[in-house]
C-alpha positions as CSV (number, residue, x, y, z in Angstrom):
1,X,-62.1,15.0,-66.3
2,X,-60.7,18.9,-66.0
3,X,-57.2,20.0,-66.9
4,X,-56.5,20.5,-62.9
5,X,-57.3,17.1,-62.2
6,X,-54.7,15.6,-64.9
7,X,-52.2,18.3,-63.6
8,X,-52.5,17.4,-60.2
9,X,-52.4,13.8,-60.8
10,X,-49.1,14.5,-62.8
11,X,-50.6,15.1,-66.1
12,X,-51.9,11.2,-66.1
13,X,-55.3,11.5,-68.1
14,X,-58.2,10.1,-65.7
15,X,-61.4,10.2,-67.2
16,X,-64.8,7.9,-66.4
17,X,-62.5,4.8,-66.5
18,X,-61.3,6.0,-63.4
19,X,-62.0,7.6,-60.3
20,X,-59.8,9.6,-57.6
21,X,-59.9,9.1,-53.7
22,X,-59.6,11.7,-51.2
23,X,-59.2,9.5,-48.1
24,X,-57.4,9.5,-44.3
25,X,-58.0,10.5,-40.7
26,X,-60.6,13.0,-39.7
27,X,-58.4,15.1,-38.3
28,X,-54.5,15.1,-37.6
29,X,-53.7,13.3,-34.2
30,X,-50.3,12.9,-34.2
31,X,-47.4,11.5,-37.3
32,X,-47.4,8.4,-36.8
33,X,-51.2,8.2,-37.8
34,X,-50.4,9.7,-40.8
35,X,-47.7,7.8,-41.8
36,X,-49.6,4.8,-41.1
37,X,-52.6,6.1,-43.2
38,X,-51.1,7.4,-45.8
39,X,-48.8,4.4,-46.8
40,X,-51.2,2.0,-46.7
41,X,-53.6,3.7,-48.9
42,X,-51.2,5.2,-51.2
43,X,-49.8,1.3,-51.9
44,X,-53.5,0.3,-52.6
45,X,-54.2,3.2,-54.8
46,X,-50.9,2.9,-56.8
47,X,-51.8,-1.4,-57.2
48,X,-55.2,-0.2,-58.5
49,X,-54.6,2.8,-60.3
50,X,-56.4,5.2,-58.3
51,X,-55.6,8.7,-58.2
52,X,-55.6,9.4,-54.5
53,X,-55.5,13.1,-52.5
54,X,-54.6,12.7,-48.9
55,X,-56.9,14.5,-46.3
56,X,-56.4,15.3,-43.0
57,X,-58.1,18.3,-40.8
58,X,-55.5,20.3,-39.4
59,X,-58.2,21.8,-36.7
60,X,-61.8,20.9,-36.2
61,X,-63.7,24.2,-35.9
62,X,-67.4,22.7,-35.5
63,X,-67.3,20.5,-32.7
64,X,-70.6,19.3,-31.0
65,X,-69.4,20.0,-27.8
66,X,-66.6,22.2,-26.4
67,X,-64.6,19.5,-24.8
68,X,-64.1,17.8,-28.0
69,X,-60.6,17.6,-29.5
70,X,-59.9,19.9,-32.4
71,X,-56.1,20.0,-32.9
72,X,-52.8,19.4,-31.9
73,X,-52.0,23.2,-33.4
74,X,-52.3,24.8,-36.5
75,X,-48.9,25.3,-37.4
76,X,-47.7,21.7,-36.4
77,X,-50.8,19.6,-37.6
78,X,-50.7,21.9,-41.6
79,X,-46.6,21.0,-41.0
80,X,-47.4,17.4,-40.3
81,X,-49.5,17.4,-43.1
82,X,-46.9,19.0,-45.5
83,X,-44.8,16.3,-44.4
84,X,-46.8,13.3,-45.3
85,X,-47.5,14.7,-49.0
86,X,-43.5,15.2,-49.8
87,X,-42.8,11.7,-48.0
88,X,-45.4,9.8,-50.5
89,X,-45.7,12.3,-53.2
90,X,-49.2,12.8,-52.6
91,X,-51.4,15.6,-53.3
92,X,-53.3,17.1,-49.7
93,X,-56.2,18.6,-48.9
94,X,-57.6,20.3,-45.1
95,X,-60.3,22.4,-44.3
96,X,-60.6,26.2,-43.4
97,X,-62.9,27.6,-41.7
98,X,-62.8,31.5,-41.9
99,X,-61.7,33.8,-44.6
100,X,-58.1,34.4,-42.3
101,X,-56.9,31.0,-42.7
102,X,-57.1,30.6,-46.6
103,X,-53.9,32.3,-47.4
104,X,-52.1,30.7,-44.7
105,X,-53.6,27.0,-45.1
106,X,-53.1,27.2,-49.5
107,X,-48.8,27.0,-48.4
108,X,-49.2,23.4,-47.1
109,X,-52.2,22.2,-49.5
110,X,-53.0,21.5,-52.7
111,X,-56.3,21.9,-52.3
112,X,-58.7,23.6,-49.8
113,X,-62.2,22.4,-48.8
114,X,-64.7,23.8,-47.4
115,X,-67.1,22.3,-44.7
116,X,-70.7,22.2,-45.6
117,X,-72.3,24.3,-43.0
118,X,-69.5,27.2,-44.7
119,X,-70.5,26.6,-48.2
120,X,-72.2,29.9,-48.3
121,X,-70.1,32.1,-46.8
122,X,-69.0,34.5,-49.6
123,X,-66.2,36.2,-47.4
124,X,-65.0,32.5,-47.4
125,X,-65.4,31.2,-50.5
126,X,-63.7,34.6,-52.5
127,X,-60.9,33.8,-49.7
128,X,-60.1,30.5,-50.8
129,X,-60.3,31.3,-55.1
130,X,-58.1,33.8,-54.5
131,X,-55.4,31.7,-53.2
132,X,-55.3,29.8,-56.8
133,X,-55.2,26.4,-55.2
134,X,-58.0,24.1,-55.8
135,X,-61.2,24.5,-53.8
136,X,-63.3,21.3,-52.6
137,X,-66.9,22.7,-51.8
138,X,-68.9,20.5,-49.2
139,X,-72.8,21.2,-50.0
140,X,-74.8,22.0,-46.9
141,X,-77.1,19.9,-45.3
142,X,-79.6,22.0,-46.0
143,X,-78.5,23.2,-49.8
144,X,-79.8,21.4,-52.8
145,X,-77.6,20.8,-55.8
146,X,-79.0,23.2,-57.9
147,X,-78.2,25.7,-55.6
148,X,-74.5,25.3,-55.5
149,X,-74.1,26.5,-58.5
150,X,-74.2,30.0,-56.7
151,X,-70.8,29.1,-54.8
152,X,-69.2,28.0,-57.7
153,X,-69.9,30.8,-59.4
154,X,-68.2,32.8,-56.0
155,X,-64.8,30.9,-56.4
156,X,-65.1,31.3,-60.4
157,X,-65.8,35.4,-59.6
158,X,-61.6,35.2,-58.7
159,X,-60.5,33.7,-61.7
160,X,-59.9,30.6,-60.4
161,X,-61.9,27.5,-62.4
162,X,-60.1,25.0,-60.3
163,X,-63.4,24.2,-58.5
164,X,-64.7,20.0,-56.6
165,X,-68.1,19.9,-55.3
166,X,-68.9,17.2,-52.5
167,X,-72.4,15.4,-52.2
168,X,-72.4,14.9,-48.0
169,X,-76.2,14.0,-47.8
170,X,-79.0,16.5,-46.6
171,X,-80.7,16.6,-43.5
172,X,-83.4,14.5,-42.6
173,X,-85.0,15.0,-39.7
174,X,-83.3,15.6,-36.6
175,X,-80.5,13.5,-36.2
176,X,-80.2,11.6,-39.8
177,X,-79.4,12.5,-43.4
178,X,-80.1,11.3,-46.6
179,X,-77.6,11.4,-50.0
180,X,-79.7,12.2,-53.1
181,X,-77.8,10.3,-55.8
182,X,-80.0,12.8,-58.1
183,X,-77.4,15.3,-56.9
184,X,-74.2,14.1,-58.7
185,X,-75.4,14.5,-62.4
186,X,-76.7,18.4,-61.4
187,X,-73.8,19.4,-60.1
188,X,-71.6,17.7,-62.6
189,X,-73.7,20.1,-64.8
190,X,-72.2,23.2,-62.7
191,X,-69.5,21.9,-65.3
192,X,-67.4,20.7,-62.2
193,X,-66.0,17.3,-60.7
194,X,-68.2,16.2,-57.7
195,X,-67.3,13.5,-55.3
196,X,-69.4,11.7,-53.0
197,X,-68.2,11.7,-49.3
198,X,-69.3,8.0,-48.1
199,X,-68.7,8.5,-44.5
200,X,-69.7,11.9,-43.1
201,X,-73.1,11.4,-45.3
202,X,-73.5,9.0,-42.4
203,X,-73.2,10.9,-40.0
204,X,-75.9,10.9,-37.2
205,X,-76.0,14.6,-35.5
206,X,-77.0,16.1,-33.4
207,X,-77.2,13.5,-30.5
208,X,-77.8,14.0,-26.8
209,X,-74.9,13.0,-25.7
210,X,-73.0,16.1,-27.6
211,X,-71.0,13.3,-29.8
212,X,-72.4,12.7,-33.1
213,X,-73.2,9.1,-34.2
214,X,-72.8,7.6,-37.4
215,X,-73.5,4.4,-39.4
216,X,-69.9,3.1,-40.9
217,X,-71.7,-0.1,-42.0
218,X,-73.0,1.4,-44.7
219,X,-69.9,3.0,-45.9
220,X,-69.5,0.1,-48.5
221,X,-73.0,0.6,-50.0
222,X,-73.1,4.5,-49.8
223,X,-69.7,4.2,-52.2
224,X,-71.2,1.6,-54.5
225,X,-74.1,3.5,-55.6
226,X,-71.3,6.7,-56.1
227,X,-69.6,4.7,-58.1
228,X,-72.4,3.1,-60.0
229,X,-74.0,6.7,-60.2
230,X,-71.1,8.1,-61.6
231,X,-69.6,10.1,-59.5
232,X,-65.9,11.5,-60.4
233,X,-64.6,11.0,-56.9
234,X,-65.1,9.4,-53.6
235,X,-64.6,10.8,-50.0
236,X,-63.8,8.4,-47.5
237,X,-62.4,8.9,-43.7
238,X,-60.2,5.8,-42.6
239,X,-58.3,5.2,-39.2
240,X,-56.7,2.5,-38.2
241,X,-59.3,1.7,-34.7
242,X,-61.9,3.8,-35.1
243,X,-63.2,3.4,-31.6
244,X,-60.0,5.4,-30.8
245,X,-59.8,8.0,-33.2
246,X,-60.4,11.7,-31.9
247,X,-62.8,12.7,-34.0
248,X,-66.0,11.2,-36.7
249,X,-64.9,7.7,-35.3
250,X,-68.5,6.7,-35.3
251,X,-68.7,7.0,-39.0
252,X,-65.3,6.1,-40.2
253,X,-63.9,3.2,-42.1
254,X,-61.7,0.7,-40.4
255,X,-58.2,1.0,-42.6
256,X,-58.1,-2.4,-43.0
257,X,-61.7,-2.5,-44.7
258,X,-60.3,-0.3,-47.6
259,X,-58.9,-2.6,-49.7
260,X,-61.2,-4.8,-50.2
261,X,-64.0,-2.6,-50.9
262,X,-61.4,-0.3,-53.5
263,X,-61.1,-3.5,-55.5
264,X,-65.1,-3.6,-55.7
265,X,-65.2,-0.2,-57.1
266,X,-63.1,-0.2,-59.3
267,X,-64.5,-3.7,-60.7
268,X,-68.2,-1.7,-60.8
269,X,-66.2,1.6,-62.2
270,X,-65.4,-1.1,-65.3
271,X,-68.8,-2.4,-65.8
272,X,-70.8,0.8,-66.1
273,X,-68.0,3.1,-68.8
């Protein structure tokens, strides 16, 4: 596992015995989610030794449809967000979206990830390495994992080697994708982490109805097979009532389905190092 890893995990040394969660809400709603998130998961993590990053978006900049919520503000949902890590002594990680917001986004975070459809954007990407903060990159739905090597190589162009790449499937026909397992031992060879994102792989897009769909049944089997595959971390989007949340609800786990499926992992973690 890399140096930043250890560090940002508190110098603990997690290596293939182990695996770290990046894992809450899609997108910051209001405190009270967050508080609520973040506690339960950090006392399931801490029981089974997981190393766990907490995520929120502080604004959702692709949207099917206009009318979709996107943020309570930017400077209250990154505050909010700021909050929760102190209060739990968690690590945090949001997106960004344009070049503008790296700077700005890097004083509230510890890490910085960047959506898939962005993942080429070099304006972006040079952005975001130059902010010396570590950068998650989502690979496109339409990149293959060979070619990310090409937007690692952008953030390692700044000097900064602090670099996550995030399997989120590819697309597959219209409204479906498809993870490649294949894709975690090539980009592992980019000589990065990579984590597998079990719940926006899921995603269904594109629907008529200008909300996108998702499968959260398979959430359980999508991070199995990470797990069993190898991958260094997992990606998983939790809410308390997903029918309620305000955005990705259709493809998000129900928080009280985390446990139990954590304590599978890690038992298939055990079997396979």
């Amino acid at each position: 596992m890399q140096i930043f890893l250890a560090d940002l995990f508190n110098g603990q040394d997690y290596d293939k015995k182990s695996f770290f969660l990046i894992a809450g809400p899609c997108v910051v709603e209001n405190e009270e989610l967050l508080d609520e998130v973040a506690a339960k998961v950090s006392s399931i993590c801490t029981t089974l030794g997981i190393p766990y990053i907490f995520k929120a978006s502080y604004r959702k900049a692709n949207r099917t449809s206009a009318n979709s919520f996107s943020g309570i503000g930017d400077q209250e949902g990154l505050t909010l967000l700021k909050k929760t890590g102190l209060k739990y002594g968690l690590p945090t990680t949001t997106d960004i979206h344009a070049a503008t917001e790296a700077s700005f986004a890097a004083s509230f975070t510890d890490i910085l990830q960047i959506p898939a459809f962005l993942c080429r954007q070099t304006d972006l990407l040079l952005a975001a390495g130059e902010t010396n903060k570590i950068v998650n990159i989502k690979k496109g739905q339409f990149v293959s994992g060979e070619a990310m090597k090409f937007a690692v190589d952008k953030i390692m162009k700044t000097g900064n080697q602090k670099i996550m790449l995030t399997e989120r499937g590819t697309t597959f026909g219209y409204q479906d994708l498809i993870v490649d397992y294949r894709n975690i031992p090539i980009m592992q060879s980019h000589g990065v982490p990579v984590v597998v994102d079990c719940t926006h792989s899921l995603q269904q897009p594109n629907q008529s109805s200008g909300i996108t769909g998702g499968n959260p049944t398979l959430i359980s089997t999508m991070a199995k097979a990470a797990i069993a595959t190898g991958a260094d971390g997992l990606f998983i989007e939790t809410h308390p009532d997903p029918s309620k949340a305000m955005s990705d609800g259709a493809n998000m786990l129900r928080l009280d389905h985390l446990e139990h499926l954590l304590h599978q992992l890690v038992k298939i973690r055990k079997a396979i190092v």
